[in-house]
Gaussian input, Z-matrix of N, CA and C with variables (Angstrom, degrees):
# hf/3-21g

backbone

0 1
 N
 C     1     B1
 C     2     B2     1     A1
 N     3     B3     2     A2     1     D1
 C     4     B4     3     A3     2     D2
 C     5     B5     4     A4     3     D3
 N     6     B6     5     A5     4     D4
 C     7     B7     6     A6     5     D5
 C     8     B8     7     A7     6     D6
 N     9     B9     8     A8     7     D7
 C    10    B10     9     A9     8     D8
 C    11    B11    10    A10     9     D9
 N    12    B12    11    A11    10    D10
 C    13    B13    12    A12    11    D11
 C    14    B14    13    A13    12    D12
 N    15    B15    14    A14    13    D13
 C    16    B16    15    A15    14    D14
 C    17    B17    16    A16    15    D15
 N    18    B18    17    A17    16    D16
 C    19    B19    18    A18    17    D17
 C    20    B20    19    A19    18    D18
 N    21    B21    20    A20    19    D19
 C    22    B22    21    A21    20    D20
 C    23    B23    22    A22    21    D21
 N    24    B24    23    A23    22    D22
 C    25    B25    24    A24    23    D23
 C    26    B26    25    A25    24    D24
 N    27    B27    26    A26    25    D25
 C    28    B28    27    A27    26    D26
 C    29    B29    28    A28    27    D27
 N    30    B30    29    A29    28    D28
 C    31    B31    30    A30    29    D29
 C    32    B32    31    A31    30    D30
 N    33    B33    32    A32    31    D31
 C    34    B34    33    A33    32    D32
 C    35    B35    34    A34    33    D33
 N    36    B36    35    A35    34    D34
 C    37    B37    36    A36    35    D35
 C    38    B38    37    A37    36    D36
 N    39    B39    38    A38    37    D37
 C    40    B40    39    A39    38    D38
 C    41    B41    40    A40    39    D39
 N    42    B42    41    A41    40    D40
 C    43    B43    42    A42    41    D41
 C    44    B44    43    A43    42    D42
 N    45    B45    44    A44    43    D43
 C    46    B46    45    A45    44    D44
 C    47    B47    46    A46    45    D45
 N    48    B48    47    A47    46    D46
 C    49    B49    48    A48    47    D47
 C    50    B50    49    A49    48    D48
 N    51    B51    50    A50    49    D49
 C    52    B52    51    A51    50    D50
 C    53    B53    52    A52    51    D51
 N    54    B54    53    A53    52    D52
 C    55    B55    54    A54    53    D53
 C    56    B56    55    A55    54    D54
 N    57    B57    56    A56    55    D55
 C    58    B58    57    A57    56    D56
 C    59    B59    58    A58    57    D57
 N    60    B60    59    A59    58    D58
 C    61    B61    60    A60    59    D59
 C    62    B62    61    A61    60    D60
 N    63    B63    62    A62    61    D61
 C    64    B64    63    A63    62    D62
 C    65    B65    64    A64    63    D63
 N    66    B66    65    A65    64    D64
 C    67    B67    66    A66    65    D65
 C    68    B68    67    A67    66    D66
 N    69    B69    68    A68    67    D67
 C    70    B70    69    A69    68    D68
 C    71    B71    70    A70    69    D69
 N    72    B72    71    A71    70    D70
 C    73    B73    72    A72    71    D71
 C    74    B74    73    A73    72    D72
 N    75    B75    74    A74    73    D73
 C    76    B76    75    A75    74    D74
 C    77    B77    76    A76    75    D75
 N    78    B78    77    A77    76    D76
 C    79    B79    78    A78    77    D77
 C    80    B80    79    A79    78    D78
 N    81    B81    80    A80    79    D79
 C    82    B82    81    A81    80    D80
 C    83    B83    82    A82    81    D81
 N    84    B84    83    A83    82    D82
 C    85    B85    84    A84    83    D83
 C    86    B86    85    A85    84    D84
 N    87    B87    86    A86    85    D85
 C    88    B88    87    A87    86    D86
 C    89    B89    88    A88    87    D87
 N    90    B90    89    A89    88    D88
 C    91    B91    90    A90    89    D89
 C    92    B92    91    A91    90    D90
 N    93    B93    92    A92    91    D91
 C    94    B94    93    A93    92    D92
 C    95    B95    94    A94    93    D93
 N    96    B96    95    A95    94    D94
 C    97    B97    96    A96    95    D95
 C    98    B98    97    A97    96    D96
 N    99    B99    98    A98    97    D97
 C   100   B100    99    A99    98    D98
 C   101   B101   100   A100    99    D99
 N   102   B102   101   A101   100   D100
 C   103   B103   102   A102   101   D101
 C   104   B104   103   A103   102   D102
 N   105   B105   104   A104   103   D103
 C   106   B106   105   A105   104   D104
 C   107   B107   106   A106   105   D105
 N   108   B108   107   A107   106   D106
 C   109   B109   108   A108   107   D107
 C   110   B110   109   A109   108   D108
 N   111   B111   110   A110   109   D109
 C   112   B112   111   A111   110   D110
 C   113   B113   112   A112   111   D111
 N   114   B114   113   A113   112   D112
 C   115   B115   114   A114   113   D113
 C   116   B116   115   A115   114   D114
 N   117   B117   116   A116   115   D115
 C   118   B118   117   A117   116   D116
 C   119   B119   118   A118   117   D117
 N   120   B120   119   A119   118   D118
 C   121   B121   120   A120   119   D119
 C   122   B122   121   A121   120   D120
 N   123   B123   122   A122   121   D121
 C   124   B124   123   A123   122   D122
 C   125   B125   124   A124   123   D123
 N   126   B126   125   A125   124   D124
 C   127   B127   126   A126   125   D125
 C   128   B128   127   A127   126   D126
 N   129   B129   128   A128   127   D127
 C   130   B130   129   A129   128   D128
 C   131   B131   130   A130   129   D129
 N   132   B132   131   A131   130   D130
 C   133   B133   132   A132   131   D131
 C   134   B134   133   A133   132   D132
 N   135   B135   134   A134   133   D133
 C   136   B136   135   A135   134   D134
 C   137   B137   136   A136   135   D135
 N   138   B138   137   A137   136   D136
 C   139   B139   138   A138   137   D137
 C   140   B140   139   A139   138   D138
 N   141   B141   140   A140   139   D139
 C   142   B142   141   A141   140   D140
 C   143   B143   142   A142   141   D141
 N   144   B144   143   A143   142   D142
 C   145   B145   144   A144   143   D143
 C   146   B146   145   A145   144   D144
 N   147   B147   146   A146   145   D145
 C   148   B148   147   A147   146   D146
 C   149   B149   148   A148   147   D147
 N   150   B150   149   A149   148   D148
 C   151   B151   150   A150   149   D149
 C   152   B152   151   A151   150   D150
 N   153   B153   152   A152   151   D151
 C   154   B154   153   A153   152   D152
 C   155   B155   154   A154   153   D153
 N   156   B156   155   A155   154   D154
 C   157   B157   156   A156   155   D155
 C   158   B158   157   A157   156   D156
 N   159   B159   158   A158   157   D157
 C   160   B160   159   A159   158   D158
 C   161   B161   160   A160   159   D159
 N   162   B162   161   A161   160   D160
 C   163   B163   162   A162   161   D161
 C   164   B164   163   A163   162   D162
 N   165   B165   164   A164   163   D163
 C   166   B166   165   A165   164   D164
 C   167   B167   166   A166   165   D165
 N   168   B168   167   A167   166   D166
 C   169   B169   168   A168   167   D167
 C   170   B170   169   A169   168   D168
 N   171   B171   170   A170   169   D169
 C   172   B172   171   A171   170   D170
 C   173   B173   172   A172   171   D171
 N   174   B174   173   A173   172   D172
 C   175   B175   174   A174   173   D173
 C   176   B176   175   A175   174   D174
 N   177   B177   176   A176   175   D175
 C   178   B178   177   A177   176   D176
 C   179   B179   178   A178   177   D177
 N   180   B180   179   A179   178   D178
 C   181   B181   180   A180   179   D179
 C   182   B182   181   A181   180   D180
 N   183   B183   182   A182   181   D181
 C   184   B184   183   A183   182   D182
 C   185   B185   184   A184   183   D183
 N   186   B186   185   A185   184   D184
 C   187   B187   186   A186   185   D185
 C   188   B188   187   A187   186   D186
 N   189   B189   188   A188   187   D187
 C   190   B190   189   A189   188   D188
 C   191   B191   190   A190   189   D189
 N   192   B192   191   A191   190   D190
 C   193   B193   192   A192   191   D191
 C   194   B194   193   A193   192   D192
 N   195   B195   194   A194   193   D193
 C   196   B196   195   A195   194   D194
 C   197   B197   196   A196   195   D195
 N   198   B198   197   A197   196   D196
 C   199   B199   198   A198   197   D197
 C   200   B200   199   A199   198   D198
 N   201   B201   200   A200   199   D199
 C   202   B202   201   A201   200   D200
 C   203   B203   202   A202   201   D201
 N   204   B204   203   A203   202   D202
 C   205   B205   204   A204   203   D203
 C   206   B206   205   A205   204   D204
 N   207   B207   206   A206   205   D205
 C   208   B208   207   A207   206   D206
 C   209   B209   208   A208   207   D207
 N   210   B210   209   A209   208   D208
 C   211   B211   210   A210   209   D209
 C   212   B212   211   A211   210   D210
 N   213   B213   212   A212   211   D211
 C   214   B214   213   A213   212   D212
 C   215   B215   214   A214   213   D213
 N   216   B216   215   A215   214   D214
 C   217   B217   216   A216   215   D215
 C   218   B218   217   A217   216   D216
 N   219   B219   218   A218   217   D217
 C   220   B220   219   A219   218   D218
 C   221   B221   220   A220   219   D219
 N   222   B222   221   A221   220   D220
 C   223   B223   222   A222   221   D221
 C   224   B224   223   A223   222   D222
 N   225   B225   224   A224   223   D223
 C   226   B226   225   A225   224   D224
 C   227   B227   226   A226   225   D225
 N   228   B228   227   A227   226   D226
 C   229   B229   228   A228   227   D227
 C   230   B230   229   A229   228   D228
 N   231   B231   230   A230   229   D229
 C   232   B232   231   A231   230   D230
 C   233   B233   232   A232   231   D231
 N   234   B234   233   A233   232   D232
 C   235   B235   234   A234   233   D233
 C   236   B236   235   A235   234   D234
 N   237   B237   236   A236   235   D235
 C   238   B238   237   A237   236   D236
 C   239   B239   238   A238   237   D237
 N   240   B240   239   A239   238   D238
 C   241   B241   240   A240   239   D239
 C   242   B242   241   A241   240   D240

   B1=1.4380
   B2=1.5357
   B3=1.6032
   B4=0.9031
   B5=1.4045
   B6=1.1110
   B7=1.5355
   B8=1.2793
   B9=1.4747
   B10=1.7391
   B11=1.7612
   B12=1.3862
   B13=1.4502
   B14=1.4686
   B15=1.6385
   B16=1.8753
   B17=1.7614
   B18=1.2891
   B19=1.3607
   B20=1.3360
   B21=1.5808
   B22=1.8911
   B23=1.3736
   B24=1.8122
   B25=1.1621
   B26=1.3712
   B27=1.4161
   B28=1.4070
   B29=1.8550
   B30=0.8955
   B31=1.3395
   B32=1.6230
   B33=1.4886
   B34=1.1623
   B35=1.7805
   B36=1.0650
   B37=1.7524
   B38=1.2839
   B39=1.0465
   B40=1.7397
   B41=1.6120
   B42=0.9770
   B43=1.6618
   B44=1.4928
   B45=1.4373
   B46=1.8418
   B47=1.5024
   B48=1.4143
   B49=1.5237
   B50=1.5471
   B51=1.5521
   B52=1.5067
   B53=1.5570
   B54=1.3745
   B55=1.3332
   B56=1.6916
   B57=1.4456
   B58=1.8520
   B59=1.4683
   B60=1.1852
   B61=1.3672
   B62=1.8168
   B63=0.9513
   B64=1.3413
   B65=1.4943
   B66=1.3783
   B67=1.6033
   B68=1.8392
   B69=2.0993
   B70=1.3928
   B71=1.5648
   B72=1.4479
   B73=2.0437
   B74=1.6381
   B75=1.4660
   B76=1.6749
   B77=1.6072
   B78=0.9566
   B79=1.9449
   B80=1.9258
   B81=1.5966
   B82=1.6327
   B83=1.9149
   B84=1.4580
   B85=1.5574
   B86=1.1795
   B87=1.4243
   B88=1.6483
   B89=1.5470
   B90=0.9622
   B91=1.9022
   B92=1.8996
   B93=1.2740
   B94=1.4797
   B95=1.5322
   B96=1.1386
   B97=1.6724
   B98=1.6462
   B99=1.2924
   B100=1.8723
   B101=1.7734
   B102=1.2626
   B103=1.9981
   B104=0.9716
   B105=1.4315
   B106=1.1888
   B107=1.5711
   B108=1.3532
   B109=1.6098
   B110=1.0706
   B111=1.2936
   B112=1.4257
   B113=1.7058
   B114=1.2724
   B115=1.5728
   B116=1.6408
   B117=1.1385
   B118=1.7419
   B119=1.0776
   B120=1.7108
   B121=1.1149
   B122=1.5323
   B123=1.4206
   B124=1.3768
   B125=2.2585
   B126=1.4606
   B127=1.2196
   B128=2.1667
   B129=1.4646
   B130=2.1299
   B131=1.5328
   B132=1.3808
   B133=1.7454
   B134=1.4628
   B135=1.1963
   B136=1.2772
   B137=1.4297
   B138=1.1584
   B139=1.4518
   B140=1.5130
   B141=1.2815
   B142=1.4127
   B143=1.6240
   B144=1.3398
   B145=1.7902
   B146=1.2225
   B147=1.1751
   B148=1.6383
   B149=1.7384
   B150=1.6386
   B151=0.8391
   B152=1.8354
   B153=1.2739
   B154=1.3386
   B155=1.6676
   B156=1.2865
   B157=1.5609
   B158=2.0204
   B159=1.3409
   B160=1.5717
   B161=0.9845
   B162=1.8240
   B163=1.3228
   B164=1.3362
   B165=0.9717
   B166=1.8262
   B167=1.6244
   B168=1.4133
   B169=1.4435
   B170=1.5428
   B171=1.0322
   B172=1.4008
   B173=1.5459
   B174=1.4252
   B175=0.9505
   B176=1.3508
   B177=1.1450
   B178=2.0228
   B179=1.9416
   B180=1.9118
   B181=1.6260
   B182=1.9421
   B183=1.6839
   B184=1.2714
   B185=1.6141
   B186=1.4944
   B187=1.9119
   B188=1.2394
   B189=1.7866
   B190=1.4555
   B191=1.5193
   B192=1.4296
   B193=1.0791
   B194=1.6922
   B195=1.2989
   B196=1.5728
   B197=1.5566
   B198=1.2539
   B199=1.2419
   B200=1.7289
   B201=1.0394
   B202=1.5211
   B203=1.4018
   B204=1.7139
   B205=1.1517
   B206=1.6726
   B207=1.3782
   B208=1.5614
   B209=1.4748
   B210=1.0039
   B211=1.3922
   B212=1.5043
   B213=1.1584
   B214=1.6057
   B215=1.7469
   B216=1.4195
   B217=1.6421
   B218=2.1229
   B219=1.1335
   B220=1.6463
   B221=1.3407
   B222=1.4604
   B223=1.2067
   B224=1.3028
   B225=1.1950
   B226=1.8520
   B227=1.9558
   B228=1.1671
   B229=1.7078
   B230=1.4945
   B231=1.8339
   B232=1.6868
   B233=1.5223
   B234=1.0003
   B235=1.9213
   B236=1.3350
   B237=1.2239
   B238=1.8100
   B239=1.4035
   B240=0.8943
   B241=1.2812
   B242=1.3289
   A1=111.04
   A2=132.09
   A3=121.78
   A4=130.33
   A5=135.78
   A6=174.23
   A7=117.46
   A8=89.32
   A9=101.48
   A10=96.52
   A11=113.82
   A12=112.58
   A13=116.07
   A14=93.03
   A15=98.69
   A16=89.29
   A17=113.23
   A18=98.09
   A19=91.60
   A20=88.26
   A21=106.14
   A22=111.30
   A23=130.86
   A24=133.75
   A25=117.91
   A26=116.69
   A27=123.74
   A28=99.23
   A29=113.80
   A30=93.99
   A31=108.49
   A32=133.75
   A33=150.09
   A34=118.71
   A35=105.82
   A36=116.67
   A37=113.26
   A38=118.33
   A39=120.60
   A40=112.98
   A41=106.36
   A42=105.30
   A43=118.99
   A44=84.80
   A45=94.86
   A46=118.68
   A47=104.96
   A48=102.97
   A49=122.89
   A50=122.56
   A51=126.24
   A52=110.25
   A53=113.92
   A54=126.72
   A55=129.19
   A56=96.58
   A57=111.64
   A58=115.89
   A59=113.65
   A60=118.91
   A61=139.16
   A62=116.68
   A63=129.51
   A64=113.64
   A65=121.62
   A66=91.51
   A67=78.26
   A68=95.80
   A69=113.88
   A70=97.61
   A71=101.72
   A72=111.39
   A73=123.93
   A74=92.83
   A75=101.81
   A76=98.15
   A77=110.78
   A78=133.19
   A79=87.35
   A80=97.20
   A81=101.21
   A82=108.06
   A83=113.02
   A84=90.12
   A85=137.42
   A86=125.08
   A87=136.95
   A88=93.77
   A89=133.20
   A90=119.82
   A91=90.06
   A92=107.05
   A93=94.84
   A94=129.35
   A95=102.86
   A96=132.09
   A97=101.45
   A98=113.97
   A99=101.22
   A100=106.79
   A101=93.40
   A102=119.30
   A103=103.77
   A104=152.36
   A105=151.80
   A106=90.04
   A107=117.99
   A108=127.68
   A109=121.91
   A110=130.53
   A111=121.86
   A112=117.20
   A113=97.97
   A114=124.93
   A115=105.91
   A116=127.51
   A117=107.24
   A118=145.50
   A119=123.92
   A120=117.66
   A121=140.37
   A122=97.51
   A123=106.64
   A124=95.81
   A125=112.93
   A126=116.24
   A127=111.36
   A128=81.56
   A129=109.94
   A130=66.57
   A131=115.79
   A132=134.50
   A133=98.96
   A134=147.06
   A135=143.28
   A136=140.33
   A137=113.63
   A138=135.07
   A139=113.09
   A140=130.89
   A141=109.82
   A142=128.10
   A143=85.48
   A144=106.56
   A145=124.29
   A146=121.31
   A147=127.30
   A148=118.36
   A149=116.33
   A150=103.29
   A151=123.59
   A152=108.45
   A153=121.37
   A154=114.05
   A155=105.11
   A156=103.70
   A157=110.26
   A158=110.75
   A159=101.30
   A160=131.40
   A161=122.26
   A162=141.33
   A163=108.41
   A164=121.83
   A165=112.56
   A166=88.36
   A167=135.29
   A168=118.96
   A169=104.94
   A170=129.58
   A171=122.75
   A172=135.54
   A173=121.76
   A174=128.89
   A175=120.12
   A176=110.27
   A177=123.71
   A178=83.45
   A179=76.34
   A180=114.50
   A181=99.15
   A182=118.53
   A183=150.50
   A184=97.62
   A185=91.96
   A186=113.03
   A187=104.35
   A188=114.77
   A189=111.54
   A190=113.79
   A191=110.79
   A192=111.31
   A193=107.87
   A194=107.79
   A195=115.09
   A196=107.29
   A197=120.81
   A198=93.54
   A199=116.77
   A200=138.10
   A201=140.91
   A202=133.00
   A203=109.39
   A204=120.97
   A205=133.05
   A206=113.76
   A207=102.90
   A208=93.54
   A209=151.45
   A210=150.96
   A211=133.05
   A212=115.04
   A213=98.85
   A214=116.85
   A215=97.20
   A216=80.39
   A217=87.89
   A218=114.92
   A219=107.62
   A220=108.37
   A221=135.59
   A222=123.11
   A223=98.33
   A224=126.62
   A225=116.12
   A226=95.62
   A227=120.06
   A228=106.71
   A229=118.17
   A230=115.04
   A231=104.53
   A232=108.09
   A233=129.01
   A234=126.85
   A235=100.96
   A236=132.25
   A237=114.01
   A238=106.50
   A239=136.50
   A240=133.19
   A241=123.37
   D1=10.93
   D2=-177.59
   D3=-76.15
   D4=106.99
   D5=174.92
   D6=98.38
   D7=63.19
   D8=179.26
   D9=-129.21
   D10=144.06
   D11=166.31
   D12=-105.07
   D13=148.52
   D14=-171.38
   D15=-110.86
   D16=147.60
   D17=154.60
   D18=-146.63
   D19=145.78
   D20=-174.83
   D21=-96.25
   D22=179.90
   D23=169.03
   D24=-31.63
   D25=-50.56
   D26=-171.04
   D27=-80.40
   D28=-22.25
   D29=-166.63
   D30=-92.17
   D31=5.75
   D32=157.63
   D33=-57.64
   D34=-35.76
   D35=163.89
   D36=-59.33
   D37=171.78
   D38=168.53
   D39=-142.38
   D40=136.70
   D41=174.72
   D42=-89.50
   D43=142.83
   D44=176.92
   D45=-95.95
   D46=154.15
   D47=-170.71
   D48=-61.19
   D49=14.26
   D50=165.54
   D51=-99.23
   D52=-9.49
   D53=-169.06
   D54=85.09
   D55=15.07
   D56=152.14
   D57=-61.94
   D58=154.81
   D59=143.86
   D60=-99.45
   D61=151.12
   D62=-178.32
   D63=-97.02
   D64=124.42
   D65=-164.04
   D66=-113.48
   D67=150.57
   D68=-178.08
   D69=-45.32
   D70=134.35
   D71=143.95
   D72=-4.56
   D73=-44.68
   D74=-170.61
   D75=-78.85
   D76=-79.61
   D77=-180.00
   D78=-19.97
   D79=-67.61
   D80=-161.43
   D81=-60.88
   D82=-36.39
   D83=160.38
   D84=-88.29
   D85=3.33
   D86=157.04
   D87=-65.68
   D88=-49.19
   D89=-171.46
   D90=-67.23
   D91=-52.77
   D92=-160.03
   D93=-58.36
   D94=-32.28
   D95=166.18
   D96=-73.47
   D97=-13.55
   D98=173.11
   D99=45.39
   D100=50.00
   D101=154.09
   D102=-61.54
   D103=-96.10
   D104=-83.19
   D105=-113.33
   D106=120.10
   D107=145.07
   D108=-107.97
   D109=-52.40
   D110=-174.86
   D111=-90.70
   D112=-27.41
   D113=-160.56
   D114=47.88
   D115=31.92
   D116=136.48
   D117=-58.84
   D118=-34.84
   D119=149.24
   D120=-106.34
   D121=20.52
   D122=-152.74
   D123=-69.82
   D124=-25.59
   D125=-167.62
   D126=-55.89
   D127=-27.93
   D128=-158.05
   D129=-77.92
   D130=-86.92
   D131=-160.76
   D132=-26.52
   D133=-77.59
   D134=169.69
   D135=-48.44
   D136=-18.51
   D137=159.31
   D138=-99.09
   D139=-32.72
   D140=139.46
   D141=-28.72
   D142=-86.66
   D143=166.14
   D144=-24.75
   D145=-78.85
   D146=157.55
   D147=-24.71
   D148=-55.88
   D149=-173.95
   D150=-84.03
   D151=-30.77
   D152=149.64
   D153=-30.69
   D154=-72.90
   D155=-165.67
   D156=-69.36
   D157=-19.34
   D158=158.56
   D159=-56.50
   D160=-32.22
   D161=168.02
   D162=-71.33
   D163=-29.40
   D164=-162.20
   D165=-150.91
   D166=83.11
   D167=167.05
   D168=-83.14
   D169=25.20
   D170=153.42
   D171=-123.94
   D172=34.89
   D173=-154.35
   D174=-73.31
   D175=154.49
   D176=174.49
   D177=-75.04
   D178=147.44
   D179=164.45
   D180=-40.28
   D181=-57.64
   D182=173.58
   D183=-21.51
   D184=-78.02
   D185=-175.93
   D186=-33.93
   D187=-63.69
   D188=-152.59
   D189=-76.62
   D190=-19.55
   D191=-170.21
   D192=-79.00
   D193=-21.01
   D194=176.91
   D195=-95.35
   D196=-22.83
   D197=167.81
   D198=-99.06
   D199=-5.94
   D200=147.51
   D201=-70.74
   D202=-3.75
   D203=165.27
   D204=-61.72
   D205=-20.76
   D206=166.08
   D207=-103.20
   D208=64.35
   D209=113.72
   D210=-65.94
   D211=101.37
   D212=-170.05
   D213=-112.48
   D214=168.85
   D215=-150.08
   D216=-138.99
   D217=115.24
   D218=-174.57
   D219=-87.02
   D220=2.99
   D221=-179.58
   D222=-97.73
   D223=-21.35
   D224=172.07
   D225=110.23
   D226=2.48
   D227=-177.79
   D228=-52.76
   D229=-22.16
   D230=-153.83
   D231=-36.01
   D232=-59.18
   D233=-178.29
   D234=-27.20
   D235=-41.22
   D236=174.60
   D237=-102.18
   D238=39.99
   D239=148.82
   D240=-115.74

């Protein structure tokens, strides 16, 4: 992996100059929509998402559903996602 960047769940936030965080667009509408039950997949589900919508921030209903489709989720949430 050398000179390649990884960035993980946590590293999708951003910090503010008091030393808060900002959580990414994506992260902050999975809380707002009250997604998360089990959180097993919620880490994949949002980093999917995130990275999808940098590539395409305008996507068809079509797009998202094909690109969030190998995401799998055992508590049963897809309807809020």
């Amino acid at each position: 992996m050398e000179g390649k960047e990884i960035t993980t769940i946590e590293g999708l936030a951003t910090e503010n100059a008091d030393g808060t965080l900002t959580l990414h667009p994506v992260q902050q509408a999975f809380i707002d929509a009250q997604v998360p039950q089990c959180g097993w997949c919620m880490s994949g589900q949002i980093m999917t998402a995130a990275a999808f919508l940098q590539q395409n921030p305008a996507p068809s209903e079509d797009d998202v559903i094909e690109a969030m489709g190998e995401n799998y989720c055992r508590c049963g949430c897809y309807h809020r996602i």
